[in-house]
LODREN-656851 format. One record per residue: residue number from 1; x negated, y negated, z negated of N, C-alpha, C in turn. Coordinates in steps of 0.05 Angstrom, whole numbers, plus 5000, padded with zeros to 4 digits. Atoms other than C-alpha are relative to their C-alpha. Layout:
// LODREN-656851
  pos  n.px  n.py  n.pz  ca.px  ca.py  ca.pz  c.px  c.py  c.pz
  NUM     X     Y     Z      X      Y      Z     X     Y     Z
...
//
This chain:
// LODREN-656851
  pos  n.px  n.py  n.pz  ca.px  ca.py  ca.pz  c.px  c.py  c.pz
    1  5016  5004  5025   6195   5285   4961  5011  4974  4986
    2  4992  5021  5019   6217   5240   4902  4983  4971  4993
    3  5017  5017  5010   6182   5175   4880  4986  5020  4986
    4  5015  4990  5032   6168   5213   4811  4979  5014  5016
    5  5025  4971  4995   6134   5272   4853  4978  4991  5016
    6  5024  5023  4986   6094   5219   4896  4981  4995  4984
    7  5021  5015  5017   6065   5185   4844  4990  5024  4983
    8  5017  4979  5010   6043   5261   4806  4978  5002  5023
    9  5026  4991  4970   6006   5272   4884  4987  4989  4991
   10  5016  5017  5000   5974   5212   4879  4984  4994  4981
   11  5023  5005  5019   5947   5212   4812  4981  5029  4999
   12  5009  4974  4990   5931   5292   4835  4977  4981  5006
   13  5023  5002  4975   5889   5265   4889  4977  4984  4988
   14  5013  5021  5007   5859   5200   4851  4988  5010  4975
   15  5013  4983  5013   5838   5255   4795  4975  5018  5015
   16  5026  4988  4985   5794   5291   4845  4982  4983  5009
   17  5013  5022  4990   5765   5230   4870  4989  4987  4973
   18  5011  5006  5021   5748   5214   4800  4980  5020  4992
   19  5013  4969  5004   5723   5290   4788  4968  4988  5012
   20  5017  5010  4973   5683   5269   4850  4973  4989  4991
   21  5017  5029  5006   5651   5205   4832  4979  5005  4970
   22  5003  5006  5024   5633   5231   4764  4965  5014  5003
   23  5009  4982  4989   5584   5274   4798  4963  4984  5008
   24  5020  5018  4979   5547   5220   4836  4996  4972  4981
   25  5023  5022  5004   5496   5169   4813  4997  4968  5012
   26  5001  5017  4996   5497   5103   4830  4981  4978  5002
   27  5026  5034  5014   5431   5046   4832  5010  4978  5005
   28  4983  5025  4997   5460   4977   4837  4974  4985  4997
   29  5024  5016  5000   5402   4931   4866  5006  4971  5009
   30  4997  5029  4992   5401   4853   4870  4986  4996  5029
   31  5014  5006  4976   5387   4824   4939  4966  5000  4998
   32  5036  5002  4995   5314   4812   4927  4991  5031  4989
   33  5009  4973  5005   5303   4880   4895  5007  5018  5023
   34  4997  4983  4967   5340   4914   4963  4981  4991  5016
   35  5019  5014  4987   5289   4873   4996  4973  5021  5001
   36  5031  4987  5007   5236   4915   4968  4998  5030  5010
   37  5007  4983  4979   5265   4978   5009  4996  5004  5027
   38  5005  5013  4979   5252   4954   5069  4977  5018  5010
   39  5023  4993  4994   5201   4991   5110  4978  4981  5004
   40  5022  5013  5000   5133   4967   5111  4990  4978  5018
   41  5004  5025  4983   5136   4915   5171  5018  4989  4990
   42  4982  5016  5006   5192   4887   5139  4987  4985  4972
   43  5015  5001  5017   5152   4890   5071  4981  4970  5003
   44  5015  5022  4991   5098   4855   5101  4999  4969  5012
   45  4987  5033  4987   5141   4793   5134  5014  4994  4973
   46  4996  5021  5021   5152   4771   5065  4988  4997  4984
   47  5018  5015  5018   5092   4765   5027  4979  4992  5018
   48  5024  5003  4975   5040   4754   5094  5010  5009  5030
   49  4996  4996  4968   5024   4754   5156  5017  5028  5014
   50  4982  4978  4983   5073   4805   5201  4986  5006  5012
   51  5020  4985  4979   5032   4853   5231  5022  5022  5005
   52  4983  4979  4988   5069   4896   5277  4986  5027  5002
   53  5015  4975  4989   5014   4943   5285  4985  5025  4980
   54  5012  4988  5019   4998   4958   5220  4999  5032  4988
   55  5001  4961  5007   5025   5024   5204  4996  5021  5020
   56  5005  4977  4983   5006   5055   5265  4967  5005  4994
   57  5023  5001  5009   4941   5029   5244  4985  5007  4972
   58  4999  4996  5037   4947   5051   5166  5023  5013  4995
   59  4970  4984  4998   5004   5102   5172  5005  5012  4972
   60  4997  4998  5032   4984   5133   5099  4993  4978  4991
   61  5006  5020  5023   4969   5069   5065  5023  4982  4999
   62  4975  4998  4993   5034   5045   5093  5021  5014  4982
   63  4971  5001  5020   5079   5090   5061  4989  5008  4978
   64  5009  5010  5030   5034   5080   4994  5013  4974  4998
   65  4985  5020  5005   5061   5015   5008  5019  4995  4995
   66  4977  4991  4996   5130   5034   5018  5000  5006  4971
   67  4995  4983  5023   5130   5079   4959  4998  4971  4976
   68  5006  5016  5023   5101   5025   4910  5024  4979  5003
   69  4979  5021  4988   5150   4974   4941  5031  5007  4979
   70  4978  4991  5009   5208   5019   4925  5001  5002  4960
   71  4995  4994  5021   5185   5035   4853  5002  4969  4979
   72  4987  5027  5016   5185   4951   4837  5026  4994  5002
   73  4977  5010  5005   5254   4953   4859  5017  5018  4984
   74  4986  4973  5021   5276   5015   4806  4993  4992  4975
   75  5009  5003  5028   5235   4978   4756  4972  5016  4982
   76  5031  4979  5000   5171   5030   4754  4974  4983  5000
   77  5022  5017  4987   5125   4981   4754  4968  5013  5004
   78  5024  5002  4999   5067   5011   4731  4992  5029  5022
   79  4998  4985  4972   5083   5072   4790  4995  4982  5019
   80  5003  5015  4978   5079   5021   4830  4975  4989  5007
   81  5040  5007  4996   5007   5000   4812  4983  5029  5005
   82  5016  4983  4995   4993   5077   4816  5005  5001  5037
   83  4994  5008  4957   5017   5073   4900  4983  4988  5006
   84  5020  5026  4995   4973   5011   4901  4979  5011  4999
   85  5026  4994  5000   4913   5039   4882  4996  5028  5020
   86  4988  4988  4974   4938   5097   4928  4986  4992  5027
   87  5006  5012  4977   4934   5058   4982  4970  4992  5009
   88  5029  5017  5003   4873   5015   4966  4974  5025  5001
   89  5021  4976  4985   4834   5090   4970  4993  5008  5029
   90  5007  5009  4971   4854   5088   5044  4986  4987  5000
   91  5020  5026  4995   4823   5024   5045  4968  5013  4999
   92  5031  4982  5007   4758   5060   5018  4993  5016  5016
   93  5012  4976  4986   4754   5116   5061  5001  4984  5024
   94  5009  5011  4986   4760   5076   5113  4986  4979  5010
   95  5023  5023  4992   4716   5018   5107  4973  5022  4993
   96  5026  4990  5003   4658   5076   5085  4995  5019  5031
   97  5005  4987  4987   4675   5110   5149  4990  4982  5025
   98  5002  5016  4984   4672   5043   5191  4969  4993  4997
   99  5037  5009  5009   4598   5028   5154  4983  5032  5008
  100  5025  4979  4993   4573   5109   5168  4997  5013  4983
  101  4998  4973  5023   4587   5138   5105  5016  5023  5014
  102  4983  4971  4985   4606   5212   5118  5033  5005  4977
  103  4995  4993  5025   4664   5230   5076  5000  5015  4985
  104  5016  4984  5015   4658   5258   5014  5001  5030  5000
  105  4989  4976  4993   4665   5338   5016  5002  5020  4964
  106  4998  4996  5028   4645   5353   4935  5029  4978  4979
  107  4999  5010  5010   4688   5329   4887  4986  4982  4981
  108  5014  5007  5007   4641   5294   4850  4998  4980  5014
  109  5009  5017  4983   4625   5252   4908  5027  4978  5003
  110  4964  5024  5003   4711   5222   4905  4998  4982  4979
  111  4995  5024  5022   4699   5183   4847  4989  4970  5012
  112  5003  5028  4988   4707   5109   4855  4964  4983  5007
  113  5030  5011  5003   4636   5090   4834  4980  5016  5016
  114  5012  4992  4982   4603   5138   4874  4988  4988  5022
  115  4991  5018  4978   4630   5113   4936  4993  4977  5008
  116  5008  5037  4986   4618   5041   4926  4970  5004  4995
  117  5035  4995  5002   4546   5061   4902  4990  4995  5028
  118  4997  4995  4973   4542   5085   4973  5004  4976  5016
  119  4995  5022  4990   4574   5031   5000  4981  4975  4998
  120  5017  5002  5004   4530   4990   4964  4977  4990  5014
  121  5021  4995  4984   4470   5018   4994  4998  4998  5031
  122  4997  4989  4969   4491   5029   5070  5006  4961  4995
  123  5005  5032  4990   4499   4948   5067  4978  4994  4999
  124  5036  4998  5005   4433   4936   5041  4995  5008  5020
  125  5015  4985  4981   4407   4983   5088  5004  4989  5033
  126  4989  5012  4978   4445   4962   5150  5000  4970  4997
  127  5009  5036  4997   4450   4879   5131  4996  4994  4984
  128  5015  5008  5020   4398   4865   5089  5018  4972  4982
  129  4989  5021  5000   4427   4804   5047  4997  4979  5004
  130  5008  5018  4991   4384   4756   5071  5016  4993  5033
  131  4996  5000  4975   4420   4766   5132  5032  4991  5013
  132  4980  4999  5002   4486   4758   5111  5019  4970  5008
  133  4992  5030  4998   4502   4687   5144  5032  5011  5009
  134  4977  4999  4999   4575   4665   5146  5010  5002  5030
  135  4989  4996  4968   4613   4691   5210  4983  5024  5006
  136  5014  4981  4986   4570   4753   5214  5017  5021  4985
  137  4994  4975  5023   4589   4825   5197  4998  5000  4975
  138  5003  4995  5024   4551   4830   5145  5009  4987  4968
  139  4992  5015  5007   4580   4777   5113  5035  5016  4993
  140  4970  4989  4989   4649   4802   5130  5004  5033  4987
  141  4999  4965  5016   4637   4873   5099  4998  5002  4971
  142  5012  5005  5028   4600   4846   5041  5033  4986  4981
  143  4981  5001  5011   4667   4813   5024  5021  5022  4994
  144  4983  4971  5006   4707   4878   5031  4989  5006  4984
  145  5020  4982  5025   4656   4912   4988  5008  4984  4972
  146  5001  5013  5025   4663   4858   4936  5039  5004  4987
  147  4962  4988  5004   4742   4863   4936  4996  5036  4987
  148  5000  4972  5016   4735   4944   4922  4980  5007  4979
  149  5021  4989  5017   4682   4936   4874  5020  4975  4976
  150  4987  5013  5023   4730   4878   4838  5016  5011  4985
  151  4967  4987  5013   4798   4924   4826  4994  5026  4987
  152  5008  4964  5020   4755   4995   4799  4996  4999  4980
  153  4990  4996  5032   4750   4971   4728  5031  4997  4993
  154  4971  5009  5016   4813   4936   4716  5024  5004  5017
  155  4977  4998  4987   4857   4955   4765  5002  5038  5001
  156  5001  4972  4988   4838   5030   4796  4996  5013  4971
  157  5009  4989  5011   4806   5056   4739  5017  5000  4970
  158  4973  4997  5014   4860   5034   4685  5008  5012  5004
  159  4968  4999  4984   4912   5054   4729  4994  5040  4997
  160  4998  4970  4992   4887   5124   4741  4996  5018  4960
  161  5002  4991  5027   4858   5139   4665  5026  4994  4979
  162  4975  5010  5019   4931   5120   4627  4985  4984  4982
  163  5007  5020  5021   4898   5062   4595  5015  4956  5005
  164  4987  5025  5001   4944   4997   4619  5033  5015  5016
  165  4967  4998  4993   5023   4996   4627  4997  4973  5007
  166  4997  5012  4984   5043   4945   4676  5023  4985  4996
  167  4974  5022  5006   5093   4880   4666  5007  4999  5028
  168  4991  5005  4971   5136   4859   4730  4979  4986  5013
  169  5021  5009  4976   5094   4809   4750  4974  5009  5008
  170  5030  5005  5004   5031   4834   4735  5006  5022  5033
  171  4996  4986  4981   5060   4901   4792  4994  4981  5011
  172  4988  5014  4974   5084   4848   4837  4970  4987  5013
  173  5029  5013  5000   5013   4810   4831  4981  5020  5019
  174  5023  4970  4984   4975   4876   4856  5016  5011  5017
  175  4984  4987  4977   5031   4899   4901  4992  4981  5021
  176  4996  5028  4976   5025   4829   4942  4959  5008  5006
  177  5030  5002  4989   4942   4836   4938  4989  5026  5014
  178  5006  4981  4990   4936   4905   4959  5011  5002  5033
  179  4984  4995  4969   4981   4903   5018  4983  4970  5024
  180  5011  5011  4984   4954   4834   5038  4963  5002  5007
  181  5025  4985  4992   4879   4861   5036  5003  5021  5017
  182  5011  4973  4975   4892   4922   5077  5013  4989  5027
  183  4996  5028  4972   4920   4870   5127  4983  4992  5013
  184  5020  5018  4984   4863   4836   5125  4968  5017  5012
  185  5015  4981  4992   4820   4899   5134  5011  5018  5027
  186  5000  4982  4971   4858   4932   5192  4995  4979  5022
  187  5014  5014  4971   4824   4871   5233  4973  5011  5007
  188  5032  4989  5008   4758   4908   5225  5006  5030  5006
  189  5003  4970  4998   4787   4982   5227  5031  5011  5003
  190  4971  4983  5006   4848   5034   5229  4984  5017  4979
  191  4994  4976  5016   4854   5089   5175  4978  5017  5000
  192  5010  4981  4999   4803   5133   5204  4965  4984  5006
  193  5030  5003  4996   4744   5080   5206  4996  4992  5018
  194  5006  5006  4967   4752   5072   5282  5003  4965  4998
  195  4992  5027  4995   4750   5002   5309  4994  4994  5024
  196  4994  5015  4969   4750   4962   5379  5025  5026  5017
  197  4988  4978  4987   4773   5015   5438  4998  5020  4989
  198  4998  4974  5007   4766   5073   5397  5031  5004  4987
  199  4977  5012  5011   4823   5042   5359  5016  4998  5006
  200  4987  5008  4989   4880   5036   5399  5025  4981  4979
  201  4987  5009  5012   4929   5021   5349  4990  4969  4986
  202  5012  5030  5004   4882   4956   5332  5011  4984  5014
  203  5004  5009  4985   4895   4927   5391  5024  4986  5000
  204  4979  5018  5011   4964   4903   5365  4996  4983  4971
  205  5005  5007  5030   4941   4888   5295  4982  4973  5005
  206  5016  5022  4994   4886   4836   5327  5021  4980  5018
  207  4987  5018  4979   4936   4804   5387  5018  4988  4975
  208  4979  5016  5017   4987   4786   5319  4984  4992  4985
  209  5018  5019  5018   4931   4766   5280  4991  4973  5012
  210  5021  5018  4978   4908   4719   5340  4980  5000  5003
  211  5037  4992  4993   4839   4754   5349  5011  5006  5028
  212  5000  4997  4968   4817   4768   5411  4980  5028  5000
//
């Protein structure tokens, strides 16, 4: 083979490899945006506490987390607040299943306001608020409750009716609060409501929290 007929191969070959490439898609992400695909323990060791136990303990709210994670680093922001509020419904079903709400079986009964109505009431009912001294349950619930009754106008209820589009930070803002609230809720529960030994998957989520 000749030089000349070498160098036809080679632009042969480096034509298919162009063909190729032309084909395929490329995302080009800055270190801190690759950051953001990270699975969810990884997620979580950079805006809070590292809980190792969390997604065994919150396995769907988890990869709501995931998901939303991924769509701040594509630039989706305001996907990324719909994940969040995603997630933060786990949160709901399972702090109403941890208080004794049944869940809901009508539609009618899924809507946000419902729910916390409910919720609501089953505090009341269960710790009166006179009763609510600091360091007790009721105390401790009453703050959850107040957290999911803060984010259903302006967060959930935007988010789901197409009435707010989402800036970077404002995502980033609700990505960091949602993930570090259901943190601070799987010390109280897993996913399905359960808590102490019924819980198993707790039982890591409290030893890295330093509960006992």
């Amino acid at each position: 083979m000749q030089y000349g007929q070498l160098a036809a191969k080679t632009a042969e070959v480096e034509s298919r490899f162009a063909d190729h490439l032309s084909d395929i898609k490329l995302l080009v992400l800055q270190p801190s945006e690759a950051q953001l695909m990270l699975p969810v323990d990884g997620l979580l060791g950079s805006i809070g506490p590292h809980v190792e136990g969390f997604p065994a303990a919150f396995p769907r709210a988890s990869q709501e987390i995931e998901e939303a994670a991924k769509c701040l680093a594509l630039n989706r922001y305001t996907a990324a607040v719909f994940h969040c509020m995603r997630a933060l419904e786990c949160g709901v079903r399972a702090f109403a299943n941890l208080i004794g709400i049944a869940d809901p079986s009508k539609p009618s009964e899924k809507n946000w306001g419902v729910i916390l109505k409910k919720l609501s009431d089953a505090l009341d009912a269960k710790w009166p608020r006179g009763t609510r001294l600091d360091g007790t349950a009721g105390a401790e619930y009453e703050k959850i409750y107040a957290t999911f009754d803060a984010v259903k106008n302006p967060w959930r209820n935007a988010t789901m009716h197409v009435e707010n589009v989402y800036s970077p930070h404002e995502a980033l803002h609700i990505a960091r609060c949602t993930a570090m609230f259901l943190v601070e809720l799987a010390k109280h529960c897993d996913e399905e409501g359960r808590s102490g030994d019924a819980a198993p998957a707790l039982a890591e989520v409290q030893e890295q929290s330093g509960e006992k």
